[in-house]
ChimeraX commands (.cxc) that place a marker at each C-alpha (Angstrom):
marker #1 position -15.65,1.45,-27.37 radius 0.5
marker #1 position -13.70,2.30,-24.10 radius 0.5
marker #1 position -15.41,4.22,-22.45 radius 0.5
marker #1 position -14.89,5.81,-19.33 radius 0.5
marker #1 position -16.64,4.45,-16.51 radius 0.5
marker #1 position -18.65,6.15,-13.97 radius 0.5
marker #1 position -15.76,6.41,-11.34 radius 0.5
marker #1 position -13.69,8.60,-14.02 radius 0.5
marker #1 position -16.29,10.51,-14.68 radius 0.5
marker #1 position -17.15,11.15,-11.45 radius 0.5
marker #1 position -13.12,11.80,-10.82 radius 0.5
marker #1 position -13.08,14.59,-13.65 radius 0.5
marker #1 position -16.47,16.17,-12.54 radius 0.5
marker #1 position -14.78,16.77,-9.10 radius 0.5
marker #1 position -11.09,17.38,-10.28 radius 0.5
marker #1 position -12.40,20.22,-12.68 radius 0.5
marker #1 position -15.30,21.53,-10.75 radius 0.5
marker #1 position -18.06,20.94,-13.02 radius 0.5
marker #1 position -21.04,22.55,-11.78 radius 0.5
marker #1 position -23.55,21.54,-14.36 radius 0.5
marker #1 position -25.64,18.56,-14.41 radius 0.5
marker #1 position -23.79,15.39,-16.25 radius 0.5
marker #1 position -24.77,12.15,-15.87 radius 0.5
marker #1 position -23.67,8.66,-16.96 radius 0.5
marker #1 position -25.05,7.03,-20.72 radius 0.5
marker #1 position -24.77,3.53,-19.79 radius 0.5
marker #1 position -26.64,2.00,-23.00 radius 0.5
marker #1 position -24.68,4.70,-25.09 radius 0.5
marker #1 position -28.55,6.20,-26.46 radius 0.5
marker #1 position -27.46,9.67,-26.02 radius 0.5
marker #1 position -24.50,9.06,-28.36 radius 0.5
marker #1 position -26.55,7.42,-30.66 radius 0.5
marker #1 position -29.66,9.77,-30.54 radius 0.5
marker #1 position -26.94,12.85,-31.17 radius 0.5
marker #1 position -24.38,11.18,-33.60 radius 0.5
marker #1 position -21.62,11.73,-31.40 radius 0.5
marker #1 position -18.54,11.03,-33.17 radius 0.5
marker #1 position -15.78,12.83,-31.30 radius 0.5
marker #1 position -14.83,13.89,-27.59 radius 0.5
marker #1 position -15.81,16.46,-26.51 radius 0.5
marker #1 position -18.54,17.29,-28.12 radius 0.5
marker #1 position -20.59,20.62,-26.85 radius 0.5
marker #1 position -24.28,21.12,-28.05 radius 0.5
marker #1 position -26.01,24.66,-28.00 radius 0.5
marker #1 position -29.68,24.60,-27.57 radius 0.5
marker #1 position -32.08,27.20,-28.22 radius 0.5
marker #1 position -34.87,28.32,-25.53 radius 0.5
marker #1 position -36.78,25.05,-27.31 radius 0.5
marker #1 position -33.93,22.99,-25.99 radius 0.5
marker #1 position -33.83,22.50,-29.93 radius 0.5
marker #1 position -30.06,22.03,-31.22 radius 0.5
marker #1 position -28.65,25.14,-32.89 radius 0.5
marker #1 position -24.85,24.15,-33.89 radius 0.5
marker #1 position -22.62,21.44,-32.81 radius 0.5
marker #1 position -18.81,21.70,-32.12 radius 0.5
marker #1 position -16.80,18.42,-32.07 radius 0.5
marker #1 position -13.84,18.93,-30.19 radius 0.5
marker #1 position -12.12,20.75,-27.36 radius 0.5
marker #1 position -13.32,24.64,-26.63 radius 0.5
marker #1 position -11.29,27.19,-25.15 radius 0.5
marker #1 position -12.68,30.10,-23.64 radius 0.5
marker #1 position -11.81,32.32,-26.98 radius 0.5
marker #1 position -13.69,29.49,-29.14 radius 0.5
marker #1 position -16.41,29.59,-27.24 radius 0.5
marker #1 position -17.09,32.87,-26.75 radius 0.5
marker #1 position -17.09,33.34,-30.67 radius 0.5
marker #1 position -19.09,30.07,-31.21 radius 0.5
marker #1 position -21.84,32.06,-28.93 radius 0.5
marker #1 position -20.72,35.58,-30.87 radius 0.5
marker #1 position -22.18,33.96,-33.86 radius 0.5
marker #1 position -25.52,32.00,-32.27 radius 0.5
marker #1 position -26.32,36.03,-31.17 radius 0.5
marker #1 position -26.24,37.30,-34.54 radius 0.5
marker link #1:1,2 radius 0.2
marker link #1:2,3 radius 0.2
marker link #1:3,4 radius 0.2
marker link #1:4,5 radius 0.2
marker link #1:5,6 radius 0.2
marker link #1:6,7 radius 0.2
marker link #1:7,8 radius 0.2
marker link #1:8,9 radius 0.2
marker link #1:9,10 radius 0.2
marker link #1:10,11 radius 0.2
marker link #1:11,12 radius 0.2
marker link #1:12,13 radius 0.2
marker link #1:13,14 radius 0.2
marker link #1:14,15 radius 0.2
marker link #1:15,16 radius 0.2
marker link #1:16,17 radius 0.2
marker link #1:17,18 radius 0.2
marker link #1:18,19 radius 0.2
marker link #1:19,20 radius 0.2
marker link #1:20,21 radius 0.2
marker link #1:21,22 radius 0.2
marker link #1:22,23 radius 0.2
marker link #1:23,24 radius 0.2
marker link #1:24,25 radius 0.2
marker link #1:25,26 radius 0.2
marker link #1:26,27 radius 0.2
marker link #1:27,28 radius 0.2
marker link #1:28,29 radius 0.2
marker link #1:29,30 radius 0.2
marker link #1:30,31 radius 0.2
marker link #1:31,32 radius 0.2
marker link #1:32,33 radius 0.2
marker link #1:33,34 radius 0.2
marker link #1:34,35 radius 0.2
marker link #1:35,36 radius 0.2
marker link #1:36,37 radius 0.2
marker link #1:37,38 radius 0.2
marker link #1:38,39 radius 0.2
marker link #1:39,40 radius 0.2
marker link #1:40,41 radius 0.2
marker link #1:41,42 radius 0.2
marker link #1:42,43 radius 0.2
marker link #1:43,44 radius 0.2
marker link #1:44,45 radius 0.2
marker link #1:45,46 radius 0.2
marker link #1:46,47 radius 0.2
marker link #1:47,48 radius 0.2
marker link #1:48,49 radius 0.2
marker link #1:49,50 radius 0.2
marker link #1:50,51 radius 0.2
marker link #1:51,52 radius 0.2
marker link #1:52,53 radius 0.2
marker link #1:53,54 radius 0.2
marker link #1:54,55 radius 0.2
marker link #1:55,56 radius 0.2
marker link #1:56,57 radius 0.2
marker link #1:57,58 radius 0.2
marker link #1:58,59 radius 0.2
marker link #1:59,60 radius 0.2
marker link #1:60,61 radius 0.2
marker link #1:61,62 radius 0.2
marker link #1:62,63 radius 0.2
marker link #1:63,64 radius 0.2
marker link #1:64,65 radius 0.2
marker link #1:65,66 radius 0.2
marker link #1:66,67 radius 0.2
marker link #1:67,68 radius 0.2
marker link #1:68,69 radius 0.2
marker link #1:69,70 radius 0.2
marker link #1:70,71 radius 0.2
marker link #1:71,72 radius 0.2
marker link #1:72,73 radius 0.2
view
């Protein structure tokens, strides 16, 4: 499917800064298990870690502080 491999992501994590945990999905189960269908995709999780809204696409910071706006009410 193309994916990127580990060296790009590893590349992004440390042009961008990520802080968060990330990790490769060689056998592509977490796309599966999630129906990933576009990229990025962000998942918000409840104190469960149960999903509570998915967002296919890219966030800005405007986005995504209204996609949390909402998750408050």
């Amino acid at each position: 499917l193309g994916f990127d491999s580990i060296e790009d992501g590893q590349e992004f994590v440390s042009e961008f800064g990520v802080s968060y945990a990330i990790g490769p999905d060689g056998d592509g189960s977490i796309l599966k298990d999630y129906n990933v269908s576009n990229f990025p995709t962000t998942f918000f999780l409840d104190s469960e870690h149960k999903q509570v809204r998915k967002w296919a696409g890219p966030l800005n910071e405007a986005k995504l502080e209204e996609l949390i706006q909402e998750l408050l009410q």
